[in-house]
C-alpha positions in Angstrom: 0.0 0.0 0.0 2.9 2.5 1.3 5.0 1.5 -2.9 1.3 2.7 -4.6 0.4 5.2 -2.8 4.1 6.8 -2.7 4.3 6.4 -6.5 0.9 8.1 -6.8 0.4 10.9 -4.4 2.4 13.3 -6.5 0.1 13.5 -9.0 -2.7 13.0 -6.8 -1.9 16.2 -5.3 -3.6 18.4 -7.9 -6.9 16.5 -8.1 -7.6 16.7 -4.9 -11.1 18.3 -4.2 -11.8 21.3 -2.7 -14.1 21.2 0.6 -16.2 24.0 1.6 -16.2 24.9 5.2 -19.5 25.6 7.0 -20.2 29.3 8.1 -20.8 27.8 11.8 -17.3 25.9 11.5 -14.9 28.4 10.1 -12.2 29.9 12.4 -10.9 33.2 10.9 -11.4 34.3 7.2 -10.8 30.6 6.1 -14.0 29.4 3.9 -12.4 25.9 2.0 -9.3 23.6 2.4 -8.4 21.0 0.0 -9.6 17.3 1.4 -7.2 15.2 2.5 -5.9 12.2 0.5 -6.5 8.4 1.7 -6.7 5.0 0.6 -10.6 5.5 0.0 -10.1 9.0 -2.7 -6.3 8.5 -3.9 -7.8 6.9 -7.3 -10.3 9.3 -7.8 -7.6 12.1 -7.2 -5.4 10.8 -10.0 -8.2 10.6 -12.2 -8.9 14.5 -11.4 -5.7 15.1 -11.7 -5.1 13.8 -15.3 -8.2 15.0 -16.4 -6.8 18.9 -15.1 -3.5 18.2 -16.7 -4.4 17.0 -19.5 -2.7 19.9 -21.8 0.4 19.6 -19.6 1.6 16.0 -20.4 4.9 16.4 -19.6 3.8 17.7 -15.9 2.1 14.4 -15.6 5.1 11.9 -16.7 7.4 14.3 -14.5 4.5 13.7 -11.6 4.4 10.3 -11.9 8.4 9.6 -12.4 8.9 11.7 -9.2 6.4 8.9 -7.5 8.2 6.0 -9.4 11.6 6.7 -7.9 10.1 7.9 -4.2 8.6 4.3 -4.3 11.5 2.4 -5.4 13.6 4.8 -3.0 11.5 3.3 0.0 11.1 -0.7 -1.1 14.9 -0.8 -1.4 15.6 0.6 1.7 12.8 -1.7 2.9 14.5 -4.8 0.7 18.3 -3.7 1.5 18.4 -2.9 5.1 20.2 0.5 4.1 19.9 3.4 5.9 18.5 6.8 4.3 22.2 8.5 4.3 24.2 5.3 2.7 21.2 5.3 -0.1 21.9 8.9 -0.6 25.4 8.5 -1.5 25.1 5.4 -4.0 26.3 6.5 -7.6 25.4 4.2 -10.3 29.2 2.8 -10.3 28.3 1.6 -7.2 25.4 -1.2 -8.7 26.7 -4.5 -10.1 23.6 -6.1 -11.4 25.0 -8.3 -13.8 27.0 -10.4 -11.4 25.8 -14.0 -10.6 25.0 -12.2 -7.0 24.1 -8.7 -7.6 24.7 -6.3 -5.5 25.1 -2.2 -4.0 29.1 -1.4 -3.2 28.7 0.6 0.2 31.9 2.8 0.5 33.1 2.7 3.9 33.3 6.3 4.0 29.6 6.3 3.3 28.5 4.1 6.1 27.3 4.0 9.8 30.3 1.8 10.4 32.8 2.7 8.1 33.5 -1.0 7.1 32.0 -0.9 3.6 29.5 -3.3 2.6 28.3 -5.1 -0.6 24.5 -5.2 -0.1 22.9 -8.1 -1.9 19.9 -7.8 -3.6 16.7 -9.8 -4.7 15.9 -10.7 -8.2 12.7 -9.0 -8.6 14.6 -5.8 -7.1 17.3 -5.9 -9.6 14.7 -5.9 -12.5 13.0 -3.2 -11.3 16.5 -1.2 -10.7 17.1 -1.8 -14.5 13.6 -0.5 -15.8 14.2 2.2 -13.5 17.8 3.3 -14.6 16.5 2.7 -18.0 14.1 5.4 -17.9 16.6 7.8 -16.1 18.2 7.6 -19.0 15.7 8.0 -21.6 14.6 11.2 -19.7 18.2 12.1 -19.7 18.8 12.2 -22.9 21.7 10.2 -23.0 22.8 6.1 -23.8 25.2 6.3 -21.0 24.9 8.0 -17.6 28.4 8.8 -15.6 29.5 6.3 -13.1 29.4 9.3 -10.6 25.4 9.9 -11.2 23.3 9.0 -7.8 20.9 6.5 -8.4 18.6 8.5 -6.5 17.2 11.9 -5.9 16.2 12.0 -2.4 14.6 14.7 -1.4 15.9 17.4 1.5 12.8 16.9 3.3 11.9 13.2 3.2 10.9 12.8 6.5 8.0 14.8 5.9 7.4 13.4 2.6 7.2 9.9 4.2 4.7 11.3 6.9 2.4 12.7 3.7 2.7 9.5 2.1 1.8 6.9 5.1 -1.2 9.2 6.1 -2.4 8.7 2.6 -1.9 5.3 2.6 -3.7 5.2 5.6 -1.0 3.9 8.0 -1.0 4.8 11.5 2.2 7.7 12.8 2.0 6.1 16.1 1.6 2.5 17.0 0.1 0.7 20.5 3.0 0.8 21.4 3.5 4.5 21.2 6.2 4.2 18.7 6.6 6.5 16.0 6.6 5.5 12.0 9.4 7.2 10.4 11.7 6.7 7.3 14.0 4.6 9.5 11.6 2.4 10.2 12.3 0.5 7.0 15.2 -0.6 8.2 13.3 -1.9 11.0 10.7 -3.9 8.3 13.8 -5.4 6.6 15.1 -6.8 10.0 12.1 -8.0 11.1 11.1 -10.0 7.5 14.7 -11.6 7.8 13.2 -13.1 11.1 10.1 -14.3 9.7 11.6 -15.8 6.7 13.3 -18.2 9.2 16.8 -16.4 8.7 19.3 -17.7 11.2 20.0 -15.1 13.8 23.5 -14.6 12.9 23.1 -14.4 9.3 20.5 -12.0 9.8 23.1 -9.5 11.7 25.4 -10.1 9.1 22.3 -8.7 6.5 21.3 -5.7 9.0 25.5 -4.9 9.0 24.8 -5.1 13.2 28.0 -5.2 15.6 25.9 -7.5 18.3 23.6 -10.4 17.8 21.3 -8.5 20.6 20.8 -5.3 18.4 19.4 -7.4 15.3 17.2 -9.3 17.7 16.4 -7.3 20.2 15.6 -3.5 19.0 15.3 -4.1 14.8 12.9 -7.2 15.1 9.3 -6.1 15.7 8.6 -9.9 17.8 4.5 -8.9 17.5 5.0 -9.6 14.0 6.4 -12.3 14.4 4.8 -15.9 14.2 5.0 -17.3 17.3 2.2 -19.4 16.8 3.1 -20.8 13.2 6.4 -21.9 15.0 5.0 -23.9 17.5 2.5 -25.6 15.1 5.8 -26.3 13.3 7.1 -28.3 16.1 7.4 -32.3 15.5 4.8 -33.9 16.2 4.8 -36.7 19.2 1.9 -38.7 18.8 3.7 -42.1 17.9 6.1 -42.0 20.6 3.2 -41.0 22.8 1.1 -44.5 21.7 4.1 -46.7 22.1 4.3 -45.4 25.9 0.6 -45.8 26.4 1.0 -49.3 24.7 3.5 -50.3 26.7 1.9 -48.6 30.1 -0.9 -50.9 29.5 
């Protein structure tokens, strides 16, 4: 919901409707806002939207490529485990997606822990990488980018871009818990997937980049999405052993 709605809410913007405000209700001079965008009117805003744009082409493709990459921007740091700074500094040297094991190059200078990395990544990510890249350069103008171009644009104020887009997407700031929903919490998704995917422990502190076994476990694995349940069902059953004591009981 969070990949759609990112990739659509730019354009969804200018069809939003505009909402009169009862005489009784208004505080000050103000007579009309603009409504709000959620799961329930995002389509119908788009639809505005296009149908408003219509002479403006271009605006729409530039609307809609600025949602593209803001999407792509969050499921990679939610599929990579990378933080919002380390995907800022990645330059399209830095992909090697035709390797049997594809991966990002993390310069140490560029990262929490100064190590450097090689970030693997998934199949289906790497695909959608190269459609990507292959439109940034179509819109370019150019065959070839330079190995120094970022891969991404990320915007100065992200943090409130990512605020925007989960409150369109209908996803809660705050939790039960009273945790708060930021762009750092993909990173937190990423770890706690790795968990439910049945990645051993240390493996999965190797993926997060994570100096102790207790910070993967413990702080970037959510355990109430976790499975508990599924795991015990998974247990072996002891039903035979069981009858064979009974039997031999009796």
């Amino acid at each position: 919901v969070l990949f759609r709605t990112a990739h659509l809410r730019p354009l969804a913007e200018y069809g939003r409707q505009t909402i009169r405000i009862p005489k009784e209700k208004r505080k000050g001079r103000r007579s009309w806002y603009k409504e709000h965008l959620t799961p329930g009117n995002l389509d119908a805003a788009v639809e505005r939207a296009r149908e408003l744009l219509k002479v403006e082409p271009g605006l729409i493709a530039d609307l809609l490529w600025q949602g593209r990459e803001r999407a792509l921007i969050y499921k990679v740091l939610a599929l990579t485990g990378l933080r919002k700074g380390e995907l800022a500094s990645i330059a399209l040297g830095q992909l090697w997606l035709d390797e049997k094991h594809p991966f990002i190059e993390l310069k140490a200078a560029d990262e929490k822990s100064a190590r450097g990395s090689q970030i693997p990544l998934r199949k289906d990510l790497v695909d959608e990488l190269r459609e990507f890249l292959a439109e940034k350069r179509r819109r370019s103008n150019r065959n070839v980018l330079s190995a120094k171009t970022k891969l991404f644009t990320i915007p100065r104020g992200l943090v409130g871009v990512f605020d925007r887009d989960i409150a369109a997407a209908g996803i809660s700031k705050h939790d039960d818990r009273g945790r708060s929903l930021d762009v750092h919490a993909l990173r937190h998704t990423f770890g706690t997937h790795l968990s439910k995917a049945g990645v051993p422990p240390r493996v999965a502190q190797a993926a997060m980049r994570h100096s102790s076994l207790h910070l993967t476990m413990n702080i970037y694995t959510d355990p109430t999405l976790l499975d508990v349940a599924g795991a015990i069902n998974a247990l072996p059953s002891f039903a035979p052993e069981s009858a064979t004591l009974a039997n031999i009981g009796a």
